[in-house]
C-alpha positions in Angstrom: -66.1 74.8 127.8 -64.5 72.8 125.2 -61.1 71.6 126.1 -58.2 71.7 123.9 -55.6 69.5 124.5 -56.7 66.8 122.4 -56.4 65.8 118.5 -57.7 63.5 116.0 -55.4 60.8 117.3 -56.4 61.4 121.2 -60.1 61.2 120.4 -59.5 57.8 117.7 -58.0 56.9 120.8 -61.3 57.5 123.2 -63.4 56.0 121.2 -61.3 52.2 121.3 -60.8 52.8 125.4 -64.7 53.4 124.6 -65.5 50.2 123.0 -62.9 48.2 125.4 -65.0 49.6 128.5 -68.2 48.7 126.9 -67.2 45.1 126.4 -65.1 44.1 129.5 -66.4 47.0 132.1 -70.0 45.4 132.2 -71.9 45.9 135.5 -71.5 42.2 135.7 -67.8 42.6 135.8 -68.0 45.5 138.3 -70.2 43.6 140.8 -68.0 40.5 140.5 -64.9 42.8 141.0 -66.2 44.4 144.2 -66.9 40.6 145.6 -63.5 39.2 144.7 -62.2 42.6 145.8 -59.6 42.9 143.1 -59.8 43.1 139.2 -59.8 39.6 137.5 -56.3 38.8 135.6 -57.9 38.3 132.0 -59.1 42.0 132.1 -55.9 43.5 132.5 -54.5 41.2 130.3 -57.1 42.4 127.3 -56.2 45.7 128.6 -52.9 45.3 127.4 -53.5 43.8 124.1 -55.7 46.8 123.5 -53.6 49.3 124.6 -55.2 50.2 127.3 -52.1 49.7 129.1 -48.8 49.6 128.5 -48.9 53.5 127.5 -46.1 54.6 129.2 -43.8 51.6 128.2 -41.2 52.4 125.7 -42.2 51.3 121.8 -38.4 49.3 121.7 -40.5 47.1 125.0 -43.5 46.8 123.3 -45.6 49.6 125.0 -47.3 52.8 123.0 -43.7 54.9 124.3 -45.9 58.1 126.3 -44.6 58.4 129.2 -43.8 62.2 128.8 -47.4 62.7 127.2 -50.2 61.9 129.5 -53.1 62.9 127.3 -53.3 59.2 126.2 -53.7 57.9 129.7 -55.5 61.0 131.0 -58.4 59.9 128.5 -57.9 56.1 130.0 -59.0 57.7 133.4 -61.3 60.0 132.3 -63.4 57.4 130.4 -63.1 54.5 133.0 -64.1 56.7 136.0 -67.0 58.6 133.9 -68.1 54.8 133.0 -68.6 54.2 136.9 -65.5 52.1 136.8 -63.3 53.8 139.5 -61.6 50.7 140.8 -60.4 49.5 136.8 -59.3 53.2 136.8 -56.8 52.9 139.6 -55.7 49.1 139.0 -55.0 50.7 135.2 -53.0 53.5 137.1 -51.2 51.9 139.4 -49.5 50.2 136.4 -48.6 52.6 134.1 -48.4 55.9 136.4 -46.5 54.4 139.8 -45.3 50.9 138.5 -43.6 51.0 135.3 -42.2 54.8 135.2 -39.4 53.8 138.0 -38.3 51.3 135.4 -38.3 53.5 132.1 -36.5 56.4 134.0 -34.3 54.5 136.7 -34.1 50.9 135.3 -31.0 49.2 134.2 -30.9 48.3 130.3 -31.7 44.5 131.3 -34.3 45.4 134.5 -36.0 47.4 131.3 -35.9 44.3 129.0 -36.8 42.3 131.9 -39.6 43.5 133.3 -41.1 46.0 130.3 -42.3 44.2 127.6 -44.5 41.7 130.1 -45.8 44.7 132.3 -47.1 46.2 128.7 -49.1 43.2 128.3 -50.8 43.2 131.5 -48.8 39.5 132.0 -46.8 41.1 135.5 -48.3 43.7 137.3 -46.9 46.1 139.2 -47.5 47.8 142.7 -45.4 50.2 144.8 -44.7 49.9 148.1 -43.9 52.9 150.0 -46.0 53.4 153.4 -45.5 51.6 156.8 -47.8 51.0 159.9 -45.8 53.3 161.4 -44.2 55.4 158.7 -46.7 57.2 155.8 -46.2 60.8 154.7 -43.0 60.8 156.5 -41.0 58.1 154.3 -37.5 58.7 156.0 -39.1 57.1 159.2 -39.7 53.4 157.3 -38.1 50.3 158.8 -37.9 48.2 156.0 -34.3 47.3 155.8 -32.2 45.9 152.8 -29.2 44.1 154.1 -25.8 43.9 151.9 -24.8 40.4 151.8 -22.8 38.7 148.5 -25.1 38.8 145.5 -28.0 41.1 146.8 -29.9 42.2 149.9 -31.5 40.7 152.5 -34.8 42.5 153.1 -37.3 42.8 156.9 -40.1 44.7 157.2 -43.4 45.0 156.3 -45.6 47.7 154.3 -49.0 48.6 154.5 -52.2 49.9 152.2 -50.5 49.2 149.0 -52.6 49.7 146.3 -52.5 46.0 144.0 -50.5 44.6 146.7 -52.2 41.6 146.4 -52.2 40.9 142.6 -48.8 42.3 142.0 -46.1 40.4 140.6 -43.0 42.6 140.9 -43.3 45.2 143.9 -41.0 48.5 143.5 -39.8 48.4 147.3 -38.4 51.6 149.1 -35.9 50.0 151.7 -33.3 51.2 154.3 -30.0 50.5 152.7 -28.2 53.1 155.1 -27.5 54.4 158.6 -29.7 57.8 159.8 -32.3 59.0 157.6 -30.3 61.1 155.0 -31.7 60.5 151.4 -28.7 58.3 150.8 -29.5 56.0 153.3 -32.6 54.5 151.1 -33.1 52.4 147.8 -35.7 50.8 145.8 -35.4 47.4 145.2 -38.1 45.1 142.5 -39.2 42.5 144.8 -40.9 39.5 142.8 -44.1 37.2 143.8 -42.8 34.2 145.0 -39.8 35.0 146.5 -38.7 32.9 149.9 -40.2 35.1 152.4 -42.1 37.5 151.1 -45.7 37.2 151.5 -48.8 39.1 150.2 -51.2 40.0 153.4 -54.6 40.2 153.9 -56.8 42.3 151.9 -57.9 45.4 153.7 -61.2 46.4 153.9 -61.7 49.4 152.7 -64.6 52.4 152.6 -64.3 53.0 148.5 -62.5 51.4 145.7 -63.9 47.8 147.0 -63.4 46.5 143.6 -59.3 47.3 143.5 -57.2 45.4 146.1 -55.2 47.5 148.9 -52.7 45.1 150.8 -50.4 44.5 153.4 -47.0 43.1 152.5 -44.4 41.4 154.6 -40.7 40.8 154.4 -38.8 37.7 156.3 -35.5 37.4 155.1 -36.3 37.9 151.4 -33.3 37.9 149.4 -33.1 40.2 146.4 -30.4 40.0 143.8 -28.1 42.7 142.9 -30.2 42.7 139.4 -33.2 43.8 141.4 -31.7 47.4 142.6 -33.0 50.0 140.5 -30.8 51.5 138.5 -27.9 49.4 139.6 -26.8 51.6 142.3 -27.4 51.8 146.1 -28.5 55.2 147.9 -30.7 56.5 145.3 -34.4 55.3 146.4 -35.1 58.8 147.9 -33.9 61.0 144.9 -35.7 58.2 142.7 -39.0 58.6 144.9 -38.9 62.4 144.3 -38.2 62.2 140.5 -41.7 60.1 139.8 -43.8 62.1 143.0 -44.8 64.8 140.0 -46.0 62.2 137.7 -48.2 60.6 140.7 -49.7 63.9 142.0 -50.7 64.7 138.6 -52.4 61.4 137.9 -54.4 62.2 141.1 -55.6 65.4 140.0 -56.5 64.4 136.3 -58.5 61.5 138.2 -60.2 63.5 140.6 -61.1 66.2 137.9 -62.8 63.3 136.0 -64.5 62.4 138.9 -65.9 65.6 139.3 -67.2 66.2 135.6 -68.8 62.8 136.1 -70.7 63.7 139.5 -72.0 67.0 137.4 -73.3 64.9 134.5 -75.0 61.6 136.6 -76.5 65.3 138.7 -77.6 67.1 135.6 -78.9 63.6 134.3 -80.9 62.5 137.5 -82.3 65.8 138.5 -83.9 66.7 134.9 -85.6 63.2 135.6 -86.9 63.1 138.7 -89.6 65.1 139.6 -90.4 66.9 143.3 -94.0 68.5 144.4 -94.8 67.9 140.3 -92.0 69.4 138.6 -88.3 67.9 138.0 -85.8 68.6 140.4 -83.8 70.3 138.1 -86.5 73.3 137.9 -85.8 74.3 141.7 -84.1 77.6 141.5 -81.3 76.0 144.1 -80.9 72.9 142.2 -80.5 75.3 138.9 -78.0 77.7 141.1 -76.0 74.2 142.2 -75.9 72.8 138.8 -74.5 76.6 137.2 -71.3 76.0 140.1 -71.1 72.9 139.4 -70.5 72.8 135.7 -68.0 76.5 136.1 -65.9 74.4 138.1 -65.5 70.9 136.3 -64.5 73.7 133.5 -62.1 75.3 135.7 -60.7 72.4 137.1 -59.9 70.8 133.5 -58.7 74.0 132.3 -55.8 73.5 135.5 -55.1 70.0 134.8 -54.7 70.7 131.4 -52.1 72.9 132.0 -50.7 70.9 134.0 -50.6 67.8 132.0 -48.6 70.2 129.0 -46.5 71.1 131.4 -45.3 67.7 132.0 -45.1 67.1 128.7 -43.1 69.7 128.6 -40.4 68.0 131.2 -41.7 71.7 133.4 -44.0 70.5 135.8 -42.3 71.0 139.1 -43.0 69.6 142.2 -44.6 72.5 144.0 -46.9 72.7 140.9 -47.8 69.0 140.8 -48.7 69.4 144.7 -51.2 72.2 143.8 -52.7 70.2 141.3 -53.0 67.2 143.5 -54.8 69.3 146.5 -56.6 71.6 144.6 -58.5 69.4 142.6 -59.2 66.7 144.5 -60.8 69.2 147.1 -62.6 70.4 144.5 -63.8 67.0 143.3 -64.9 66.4 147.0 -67.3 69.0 147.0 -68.7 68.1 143.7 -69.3 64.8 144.7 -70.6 65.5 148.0 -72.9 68.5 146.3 -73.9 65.7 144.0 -74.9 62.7 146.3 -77.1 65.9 148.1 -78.9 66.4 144.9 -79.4 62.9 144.3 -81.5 62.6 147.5 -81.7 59.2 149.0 -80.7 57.6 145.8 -77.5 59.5 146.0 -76.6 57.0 149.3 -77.1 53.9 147.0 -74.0 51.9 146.1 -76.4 50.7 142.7 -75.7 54.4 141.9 -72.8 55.7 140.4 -72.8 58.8 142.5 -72.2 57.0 145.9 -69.8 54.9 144.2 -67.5 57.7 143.0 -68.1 59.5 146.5 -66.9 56.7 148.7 -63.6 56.1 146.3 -62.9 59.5 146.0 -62.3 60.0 150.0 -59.1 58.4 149.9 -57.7 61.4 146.6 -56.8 63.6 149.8 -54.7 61.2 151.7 -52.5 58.6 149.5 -50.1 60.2 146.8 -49.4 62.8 149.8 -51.8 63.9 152.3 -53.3 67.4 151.5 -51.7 69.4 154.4 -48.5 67.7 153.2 -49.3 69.4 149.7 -50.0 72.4 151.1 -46.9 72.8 153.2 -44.9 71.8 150.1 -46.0 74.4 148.3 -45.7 76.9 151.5 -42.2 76.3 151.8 -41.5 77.4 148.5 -43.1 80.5 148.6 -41.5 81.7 152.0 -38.4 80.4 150.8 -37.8 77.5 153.2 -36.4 74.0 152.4 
């Protein structure tokens, strides 16, 4: 089913996110990126000059200004995942979708001019640090505190699986500021690379996206200037949190529906060429049956994201709605994938495959951004009319 969302200008678009893939995603580079464990600086940093990044950065800092619009960057991740290329998708993600958003919408005039014009480059990346060992879906039970002392805060805790934790320059930190756990009681504060105290942790070891670093991130007495509170004003890091979750949730679905048109075509590709008991799989009335679900829902799931994606456009995608998005496609992208690593056969186990690849990375679409259940009893509470 053709989709139509997109223009002249989105598909001119495609085809340089096209060429920029085919020149710096080589399976050279992937291989090298899953045995560093992160992507390699110069990448991002071509990313940026080609505009690959940067979308969501205002045009007065430098960046293509669609923050509102998410067809641009929807095509980013739609193209980088169906390339095989699932940890560049989410490095390229983290940036524009979690990162940079806190500043355009809640930045002070000079955190903007700061921070903006380098993060449209690709020279500072961004990561955002939200989760705790002991404190994940439930973000009013984080320890991290930010003490008030003259000039700024003084900031303990630690955080853990943050995405680009370890190649991040400037962290977007969500801190105690406050006594109890009302939403006032919390704040984000920009915490930069090589700040006394603050120390990037280990690399974690994880089951899919080996290629895109997940870190742990510790905090000893790390003072932070006034000029690093977002937005200028204390007490706001929970509402702030809340305004961008959409935008997140979102991202997660159009990912997870790319994912899932990409498991159809590698299917419909390998099963038309490899043959079974002298035919090609493909002919097998089940594998025929399989591929006929398969290819309904990619449609169906594209024809919800796209919605979706207008909606926010449209400044009227509300949180309820974004949390449906989030778990309704990334459960659908699970059984794609898992449908297609069974039609795959042995090959479909493979890490040289594509397949396996995309099926071990896409594990993770149902926890971070918001757990499923937690989706699920978002949405619940609205339609029994609970808070």
């Amino acid at each position: 089913m053709e989709r139509e969302i997109y223009d002249e200008d989105h598909e001119a678009f495609r085809d340089v996110v096209k060429e920029f893939l085919k020149r710096y995603a080589t399976n050279d580079k992937r291989e090298q990126w899953d045995r560093d464990g992160e992507i390699d600086r110069e990448t991002m940093l071509a990313a940026g000059e080609a505009g690959i990044i940067g979308l969501s950065v205002p045009e007065e800092f430098g960046g293509a200004g669609m923050l509102q619009d998410y067809r641009f960057r929807s095509i980013v991740l739609e193209e980088t995942i169906q390339s095989g290329n699932g940890s560049l998708a989410g490095a390229f993600g983290i940036q524009d979708d979690l990162a940079v958003p806190y500043l355009v919408h809640m930045g002070t005039p000079e955190q903007k001019q700061k921070w903006l014009p380098r993060m449209a480059t690709g020279e500072i990346l961004g990561a955002l640090a939200m989760t705790e060992p002991g404190a994940g879906s439930d973000l009013r039970g984080i320890k991290t505190t930010a003490k008030k002392v003259d000039g700024g805060y003084i900031v303990n805790g630690a955080k853990t699986f943050i995405s680009s934790g370890k190649t991040a320059d400037v962290v977007v930190t969500f801190v105690k500021t406050g006594e109890g756990n009302r939403p006032d009681a919390f704040s984000l504060v920009l915490i930069e690379d090589g700040m006394e105290g603050f120390e990037h942790g280990k690399k974690l070891n994880k089951v899919g996206f080996h290629g895109w670093d997940t870190a742990e991130l510790s905090f000893t007495d790390v003072f932070v200037p006034d000029e690093n509170l977002i937005g200028g004003a204390e007490g706001k890091g929970f509402i702030q949190l809340m305004m961008n979750l959409p935008l997140e949730r979102l991202s997660i679905g159009v990912a997870a529906a790319a994912a899932g048109e990409a498991a159809f075509k590698w299917t419909l590709d390998y099963t038309l060429s490899r043959d079974a008991f002298g035919q090609p799989v493909a002919d097998f009335q089940n594998t025929r049956f399989s591929l006929a679900d398969m290819a309904t829902t990619v449609d169906v799931m594209w024809t919800y994201v796209d919605r979706a994606m207008m909606l926010y456009k449209d400044r009227k995608l509300s949180a309820e709605e974004a949390a449906k998005v989030k778990f309704w496609a990334t459960e659908r992208e699970w059984e794609l994938l898992d449908l297609g690593v069974q039609l795959h056969g042995g090959y479909g186990y493979m890490l040289e495959y594509p397949i396996a690849r995309a099926w071990t990375d896409a594990r993770v679409h149902r926890i971070y951004g918001g757990t499923n259940e937690i989706m699920r009893d978002i949405v619940s509470r609205q339609l029994v009319g609970r808070k």
